[in-house]
FIDREN-638119 format. One record per residue: x, y, z of N, C-alpha, C in turn; residue in one letter. Coordinates in steps of 0.1 Angstrom, whole numbers, plus 5000, padded with zeros to 4 digits. Example, Ala and Ser with C-alpha at 12.3 -4.5 7.8 and 13.67 -1.06 7.14 Angstrom:
2
513249435078512349555078513249675078a
512849785071513749895071512950005079s
***
This chain:
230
753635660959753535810960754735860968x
755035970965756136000968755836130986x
756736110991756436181003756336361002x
755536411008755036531005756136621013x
756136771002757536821006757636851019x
758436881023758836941040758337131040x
757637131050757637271053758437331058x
758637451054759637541061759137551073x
760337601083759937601098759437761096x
758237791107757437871105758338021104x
759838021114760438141118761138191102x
761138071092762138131080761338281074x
760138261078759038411070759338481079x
759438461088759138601103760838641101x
761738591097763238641097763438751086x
762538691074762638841065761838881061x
760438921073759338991075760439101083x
761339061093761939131104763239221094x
763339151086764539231075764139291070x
763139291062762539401055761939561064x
761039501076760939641083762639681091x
763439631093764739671093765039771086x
765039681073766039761059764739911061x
763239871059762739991061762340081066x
762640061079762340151092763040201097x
764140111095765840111107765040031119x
766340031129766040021142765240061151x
764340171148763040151157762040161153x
761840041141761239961139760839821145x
761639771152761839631158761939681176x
761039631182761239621194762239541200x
762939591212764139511216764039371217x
763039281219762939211215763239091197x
762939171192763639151178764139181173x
764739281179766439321170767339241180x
767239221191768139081193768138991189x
766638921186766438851177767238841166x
767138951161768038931140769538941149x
769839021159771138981158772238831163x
770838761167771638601171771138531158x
770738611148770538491135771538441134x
773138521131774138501125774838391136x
774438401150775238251155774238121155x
772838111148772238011148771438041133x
771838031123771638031111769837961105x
769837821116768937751111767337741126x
768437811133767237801148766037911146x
765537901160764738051159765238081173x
765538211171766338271183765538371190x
764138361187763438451196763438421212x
763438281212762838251230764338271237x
765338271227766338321235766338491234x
766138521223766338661228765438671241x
764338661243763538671253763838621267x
764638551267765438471276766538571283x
767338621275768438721281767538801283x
766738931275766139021279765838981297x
764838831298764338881314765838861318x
766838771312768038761328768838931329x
768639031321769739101321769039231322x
767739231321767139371323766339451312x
767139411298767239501284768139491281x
768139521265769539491256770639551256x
770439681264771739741273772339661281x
771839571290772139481298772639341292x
772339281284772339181271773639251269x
773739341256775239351253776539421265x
776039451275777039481285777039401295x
776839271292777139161302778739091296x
779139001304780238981299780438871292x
781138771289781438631283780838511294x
781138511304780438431317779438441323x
778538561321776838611322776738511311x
776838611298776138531290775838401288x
776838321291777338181292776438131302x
775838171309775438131323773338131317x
773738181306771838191303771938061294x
771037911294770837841285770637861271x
771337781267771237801251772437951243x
772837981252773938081243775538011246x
775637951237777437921233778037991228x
779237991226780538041215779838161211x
779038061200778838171189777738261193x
776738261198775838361205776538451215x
777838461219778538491228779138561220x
780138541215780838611205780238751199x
779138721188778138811183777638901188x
777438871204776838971209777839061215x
779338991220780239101223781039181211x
780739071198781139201182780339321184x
778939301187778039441186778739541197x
778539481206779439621222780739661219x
781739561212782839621204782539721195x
781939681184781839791174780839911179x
780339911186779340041201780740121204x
781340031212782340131219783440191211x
783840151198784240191190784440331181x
783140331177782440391171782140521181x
781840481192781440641207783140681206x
784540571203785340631210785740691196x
785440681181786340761173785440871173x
784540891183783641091178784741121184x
784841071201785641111212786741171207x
787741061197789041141193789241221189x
787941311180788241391169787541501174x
787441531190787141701196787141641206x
787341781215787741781228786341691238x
787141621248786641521252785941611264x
785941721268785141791279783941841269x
784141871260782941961253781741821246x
782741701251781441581244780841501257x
780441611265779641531277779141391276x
777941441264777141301263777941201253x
778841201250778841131238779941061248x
780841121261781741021266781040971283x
779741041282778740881293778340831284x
777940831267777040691264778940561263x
780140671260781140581260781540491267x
781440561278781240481291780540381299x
779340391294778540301297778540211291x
778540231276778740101268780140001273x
781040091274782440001280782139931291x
781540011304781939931314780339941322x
779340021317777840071328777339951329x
777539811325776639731328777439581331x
778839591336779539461343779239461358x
779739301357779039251372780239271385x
781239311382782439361389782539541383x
783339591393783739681394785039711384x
785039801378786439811366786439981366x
787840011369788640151371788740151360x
788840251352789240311337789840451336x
790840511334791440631332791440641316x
790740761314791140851301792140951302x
793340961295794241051295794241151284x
794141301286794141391277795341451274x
795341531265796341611256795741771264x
796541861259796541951262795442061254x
795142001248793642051242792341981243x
792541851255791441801265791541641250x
791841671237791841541231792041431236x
791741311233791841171243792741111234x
794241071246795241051240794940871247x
794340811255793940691255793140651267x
792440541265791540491276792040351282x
792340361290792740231293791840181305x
792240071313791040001320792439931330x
792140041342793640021348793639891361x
792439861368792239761378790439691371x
790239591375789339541378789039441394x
787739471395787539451413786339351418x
785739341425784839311427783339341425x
782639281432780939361432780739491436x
781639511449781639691455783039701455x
784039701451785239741454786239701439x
786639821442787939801428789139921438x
790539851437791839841443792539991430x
792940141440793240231428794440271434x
795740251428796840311433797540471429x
797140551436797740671430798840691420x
800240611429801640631425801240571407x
800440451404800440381393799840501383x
798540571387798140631383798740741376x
799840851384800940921377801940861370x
802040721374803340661363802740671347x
801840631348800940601332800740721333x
800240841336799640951331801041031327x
802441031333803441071326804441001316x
803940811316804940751303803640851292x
802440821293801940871283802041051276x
801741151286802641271282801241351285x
800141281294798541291296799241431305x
798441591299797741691306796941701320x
795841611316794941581320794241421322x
793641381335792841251334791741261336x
790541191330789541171338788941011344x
788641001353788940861362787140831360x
787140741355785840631352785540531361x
784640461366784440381374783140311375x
782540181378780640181374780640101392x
779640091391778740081403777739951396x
778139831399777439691394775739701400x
775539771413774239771421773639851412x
774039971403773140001396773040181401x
773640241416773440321420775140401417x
774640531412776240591410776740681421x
776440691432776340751443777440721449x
778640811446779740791453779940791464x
780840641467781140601480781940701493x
781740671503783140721511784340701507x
784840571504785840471495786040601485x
785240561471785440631462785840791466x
785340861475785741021474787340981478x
787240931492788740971496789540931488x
789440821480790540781466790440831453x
789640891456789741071443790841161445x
790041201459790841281466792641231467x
793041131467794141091466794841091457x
794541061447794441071430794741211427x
793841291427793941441426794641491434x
795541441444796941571451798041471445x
797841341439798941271434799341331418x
798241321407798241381398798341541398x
797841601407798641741408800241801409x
800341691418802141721423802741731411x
802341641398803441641388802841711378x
801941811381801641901366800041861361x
799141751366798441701358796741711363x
796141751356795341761361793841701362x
793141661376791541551372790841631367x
789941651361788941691356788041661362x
787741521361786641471367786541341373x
785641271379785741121379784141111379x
783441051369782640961362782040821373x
780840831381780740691382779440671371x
779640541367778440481357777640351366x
776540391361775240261372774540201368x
774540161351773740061343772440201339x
773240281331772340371327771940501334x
772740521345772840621352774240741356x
774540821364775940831358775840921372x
776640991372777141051384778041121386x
778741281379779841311384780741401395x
781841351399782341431413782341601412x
782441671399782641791392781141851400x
780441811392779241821389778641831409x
779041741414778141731429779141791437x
780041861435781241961439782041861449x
782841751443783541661451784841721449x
785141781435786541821430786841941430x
***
């Protein structure tokens, strides 16, 4: 007698039970739970990736937390290598992407919401501190975002003088200064005002002007405009 066939492992049905309410629901269809799920199929082809999805979820909060962790978080939860790594930083790539080409194509003051979810996605949920300057055009357009220091848990190092050198190689009107808060709280520091405040008589002297400065808190946000810092 010949040996009886092998069963599929139980998760091959549940993967395109999960694709089909996908394809038919979209995405909220699947609780965050399983749309992480389908998105670590592609680094584990033959596993079942649920107990990991479930796994980052508790280490990181939510899947906001999940894809805004960095290469060495992730690394640090069992069971995600290379390729579980990778995939999950293609998705926050093609996020931040995607927020930054609405951004280019109208003025970056009149898209409130659309440059905090930019923001957050970039930088609202790292375990260090990371300065980011957006430089505008003279019709507030975003002529680029760059990511000018990275710091610690509470502290990131901001040099004015550096600040106007880039804001005039590039030919930036205007800046707006980004910044996250790893604790989670966007409640600008003593630190952070007086180095606003620094920033803003530096970028003045030569023509240019803050707009604002942005802190982001893992889903929260906070601006100096707004709480009359500037």
């Amino acid at each position: 007698m010949g040996e009886p066939p092998k069963q599929k492992p139980h998760y091959h049905g549940h993967r395109a039970r999960l694709r089909g309410r996908l394809l038919d629901g979209g995405a909220d269809a699947l609780p965050d739970y399983e749309l992480l799920e389908f998105l670590l199929y592609a680094a584990n082809a033959r596993g079942d990736t649920k107990p990991l999805a479930k796994d980052l979820l508790k280490r990181f909060g939510g899947i906001a937390g999940v894809l805004g962790a960095s290469r060495d978080a992730l690394a640090s939860v069992p069971g995600v290598g290379d390729a579980a790594a990778a995939q999950l930083l293609a998705v926050r790539a093609a996020a931040s992407r995607m927020l930054r080409g609405e951004l280019a194509v109208r003025p970056v003051i009149g898209s409130w919401d659309k440059l905090v979810d930019y923001c957050t996605t970039a930088a609202g949920f790292a375990e260090t501190e990371e300065f980011r300057l957006l430089f505008l055009d003279r019709k507030n357009g975003l002529i680029a975002d760059e990511r000018q220091q990275r710091g610690t848990v509470d502290h990131v190092p901001v040099y004015p003088r550096e600040v106007v050198k880039r804001a005039l190689e590039l030919g930036a009107s205007a800046i707006i200064m980004v910044h996250n808060h790893p604790s989670g709280d966007p409640t600008p520091s003593p630190g952070d005002i007086e180095m606003t405040r620094a920033v803003a008589k530096a970028v003045g002297a030569v023509g240019v002007a803050l707009h604002d400065h942005l802190v982001i808190g893992r889903g929260r946000h906070a601006s100096f405009k707004s709480l009359g810092l500037l």
